[in-house]
C-alpha positions in Angstrom: 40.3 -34.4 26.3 41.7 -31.3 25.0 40.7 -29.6 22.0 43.8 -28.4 19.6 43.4 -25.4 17.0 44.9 -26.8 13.7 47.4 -23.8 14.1 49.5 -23.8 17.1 52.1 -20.5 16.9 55.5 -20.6 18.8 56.8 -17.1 19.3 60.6 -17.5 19.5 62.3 -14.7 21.4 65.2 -15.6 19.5 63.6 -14.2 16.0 63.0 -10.8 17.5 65.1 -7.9 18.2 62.9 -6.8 21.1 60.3 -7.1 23.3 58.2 -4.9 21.0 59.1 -6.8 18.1 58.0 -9.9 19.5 54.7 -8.1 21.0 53.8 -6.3 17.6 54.3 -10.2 16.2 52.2 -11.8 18.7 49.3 -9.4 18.2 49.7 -9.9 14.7 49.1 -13.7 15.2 46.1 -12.8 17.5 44.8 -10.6 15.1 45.0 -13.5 12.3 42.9 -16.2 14.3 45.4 -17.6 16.4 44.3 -19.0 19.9 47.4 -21.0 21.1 50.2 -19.6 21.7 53.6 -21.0 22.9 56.2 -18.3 24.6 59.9 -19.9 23.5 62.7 -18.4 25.1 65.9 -20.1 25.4 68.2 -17.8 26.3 67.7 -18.3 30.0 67.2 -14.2 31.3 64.2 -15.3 33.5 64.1 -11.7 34.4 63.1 -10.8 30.6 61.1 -14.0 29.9 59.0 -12.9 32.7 58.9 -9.4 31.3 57.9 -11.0 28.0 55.3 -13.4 29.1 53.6 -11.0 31.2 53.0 -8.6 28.6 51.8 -11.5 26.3 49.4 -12.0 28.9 48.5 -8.8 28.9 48.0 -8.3 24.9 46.4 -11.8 25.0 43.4 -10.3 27.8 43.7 -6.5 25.7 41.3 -7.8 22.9 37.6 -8.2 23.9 35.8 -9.2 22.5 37.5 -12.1 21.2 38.1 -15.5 21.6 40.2 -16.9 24.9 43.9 -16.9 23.6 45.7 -19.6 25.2 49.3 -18.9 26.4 52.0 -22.2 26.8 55.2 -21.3 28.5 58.0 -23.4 27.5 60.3 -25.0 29.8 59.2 -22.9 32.2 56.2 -24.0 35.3 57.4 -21.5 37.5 57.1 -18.6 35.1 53.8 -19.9 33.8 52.1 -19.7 37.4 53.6 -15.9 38.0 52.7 -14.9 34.9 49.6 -16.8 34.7 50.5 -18.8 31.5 47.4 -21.6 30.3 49.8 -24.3 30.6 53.5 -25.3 30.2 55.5 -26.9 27.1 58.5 -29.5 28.3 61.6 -31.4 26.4 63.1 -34.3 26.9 65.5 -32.5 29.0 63.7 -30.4 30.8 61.5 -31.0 34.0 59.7 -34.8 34.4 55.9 -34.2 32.8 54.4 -35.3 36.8 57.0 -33.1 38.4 55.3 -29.6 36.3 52.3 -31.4 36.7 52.7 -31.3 40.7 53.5 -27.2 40.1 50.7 -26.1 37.7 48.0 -28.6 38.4 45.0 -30.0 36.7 43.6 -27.2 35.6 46.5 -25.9 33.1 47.3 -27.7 29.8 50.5 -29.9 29.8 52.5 -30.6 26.3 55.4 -32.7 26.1 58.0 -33.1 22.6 58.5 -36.4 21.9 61.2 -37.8 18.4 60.3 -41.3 18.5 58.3 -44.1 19.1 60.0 -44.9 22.6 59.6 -41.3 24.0 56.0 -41.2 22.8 55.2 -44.1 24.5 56.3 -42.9 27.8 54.7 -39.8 27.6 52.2 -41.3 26.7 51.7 -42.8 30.2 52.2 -39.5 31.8 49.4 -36.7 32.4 50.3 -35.0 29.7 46.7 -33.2 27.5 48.8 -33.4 24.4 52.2 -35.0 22.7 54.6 -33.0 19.5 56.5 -35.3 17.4 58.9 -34.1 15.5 60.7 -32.6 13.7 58.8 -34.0 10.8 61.2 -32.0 8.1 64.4 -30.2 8.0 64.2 -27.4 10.7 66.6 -24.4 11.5 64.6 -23.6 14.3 66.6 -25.3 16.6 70.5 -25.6 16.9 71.1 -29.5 17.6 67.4 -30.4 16.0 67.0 -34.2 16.4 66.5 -36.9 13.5 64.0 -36.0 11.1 60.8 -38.2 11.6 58.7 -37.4 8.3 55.6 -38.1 7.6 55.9 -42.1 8.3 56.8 -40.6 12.0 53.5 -38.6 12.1 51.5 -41.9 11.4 53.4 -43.7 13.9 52.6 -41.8 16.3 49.3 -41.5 15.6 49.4 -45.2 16.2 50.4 -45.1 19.8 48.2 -42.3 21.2 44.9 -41.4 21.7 46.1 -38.2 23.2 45.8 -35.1 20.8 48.8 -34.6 18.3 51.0 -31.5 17.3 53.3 -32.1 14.9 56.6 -29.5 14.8 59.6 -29.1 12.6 59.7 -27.3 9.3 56.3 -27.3 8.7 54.9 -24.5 6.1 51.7 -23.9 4.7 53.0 -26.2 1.3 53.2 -29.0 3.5 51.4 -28.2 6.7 47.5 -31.1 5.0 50.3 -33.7 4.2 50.8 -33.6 8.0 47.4 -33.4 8.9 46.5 -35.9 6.7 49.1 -38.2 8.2 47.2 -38.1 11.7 48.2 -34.9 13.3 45.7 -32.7 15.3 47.6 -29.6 15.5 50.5 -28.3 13.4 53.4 -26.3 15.2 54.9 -23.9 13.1 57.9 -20.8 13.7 59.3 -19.9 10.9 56.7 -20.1 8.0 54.6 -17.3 10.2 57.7 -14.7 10.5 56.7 -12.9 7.0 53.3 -11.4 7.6 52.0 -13.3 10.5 48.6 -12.3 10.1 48.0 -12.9 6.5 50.3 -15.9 7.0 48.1 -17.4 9.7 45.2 -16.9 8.1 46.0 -18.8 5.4 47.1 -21.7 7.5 43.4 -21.5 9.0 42.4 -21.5 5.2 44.6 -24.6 4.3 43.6 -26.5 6.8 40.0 -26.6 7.6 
C-alpha cells in the first residue's frame, strides 16, 4: 500500500497566466516540502500540457538533493508515460481505472475521484493505490463541482475502504485537521496554496502533523 503526504498540491494550469507562472509556482511548492504533485490541465492543448509536464519533470529532478517529488498527471496516461509522470489521476468521466492501468502499469501510482458512496465502492474494487472523495466544501475550483459531501462524507468513506484517502474540495488550512480527523489520509488542496505557496504549504505540513 501506498504512502500519502498529508499535503497533496494540484497545480491548475487554469490559475496561471503562463508556463512560467505555473513553473515559478510549482517550485515554490517544492521548495515548501511538497512531494506530490498533481499536473491539472483542462483545457485540452495536449501540445502545451506536454510542454508543461515535461518541464515539471524537469524542475521536479533539478533539486538534488532532495526528496523524490512525485508527479500525477490528470486525465491524461498517455502524457504521463511521454513525459514520465509517477502516475495518473482519473474522473468519473474519463478513462476506466483498468483501462490506464493496462497503459501505465504496476509500477506508477493510480488515483481515482470518487462523490459518493456508490462510486467509492466501485473503485474500490478496481486497482486503483488511492481514492478522493469530494468535494467536501463549497469549491470554485471546478465549473459544474458535484454535491458537497462534508465532513459526514469523509467518514463514510473511510468506512468503505482500506485504500488510502485524499479528501479534495475547498479545503484550507482552517479546516484542512477537521478532515483529517474525519478519516482522510491526504488532503487535496488548489486554491488555499495560490497566495504564497511556500509559506502556505508549510504551514499545511505544520497543521497537520
Amino acid at each position: 500500500m501506498i504512502l500519502l503526504p498529508r499535503l497533496y498540491a494540484i497545480v491548475d494550469s487554469s490559475v496561471h497566466l503562463s508556463t512560467q507562472g505555473l513553473l515559478a509556482f510549482a517550485e515554490e511548492l517544492i521548495a515548501g516540502g511538497c512531494t506530490l504533485l498533481q499536473y491539472r490541465n483542462k483545457g485540452g492543448n495536449a501540445r502545451l500540457m506536454l510542454e508543461q509536464a515535461t518541464e515539471l519533470r524537469r524542475l521536479s529532478r533539478a533539486r538534488v538533493p532532495a526528496p523524490h517529488v512525485r508527479l500525477i498527471m490528470n486525465d491524461r496516461a498517455d502524457l504521463c508515460l511521454t513525459a514520465e509522470f509517477d502516475g495518473v489521476h482519473v474522473g468519473q468521466g474519463d478513462l476506466s481505472p483498468e483501462s490506464v492501468r493496462a497503459i501505465i502499469g504496476t509500477d506508477r501510482w493510480l488515483g481515482v475521484s470518487t462523490h459518493n458512496p456508490e462510486q467509492l465502492r466501485e473503485a474500490d474494487l478496481t486497482s486503483a493505490d488511492y481514492l478522493a472523495i469530494g468535494p467536501v466544501f463549497a469549491t470554485f475550483s471546478k465549473e459544474k463541482p458535484d454535491p458537497v459531501v462534508g465532513l459526514e462524507g469523509v467518514r463514510r468513506a473511510r468506512q468503505l475502504t482500506r485504500k488510502p484517502l485524499v479528501a479534495i474540495g475547498g479545503i484550507t488550512r482552517a479546516n484542512a485537521v477537521s478532515v483529517i480527523e474525519a478519516g482522510a489520509d491526504s488532503v487535496a488542496v488548489i486554491s488555499d496554496l495560490l497566495r504564497e505557496p511556500g509559506k502556505s504549504a508549510e504551514e499545511f505540513f505544520r497543521i497537520l502533523r
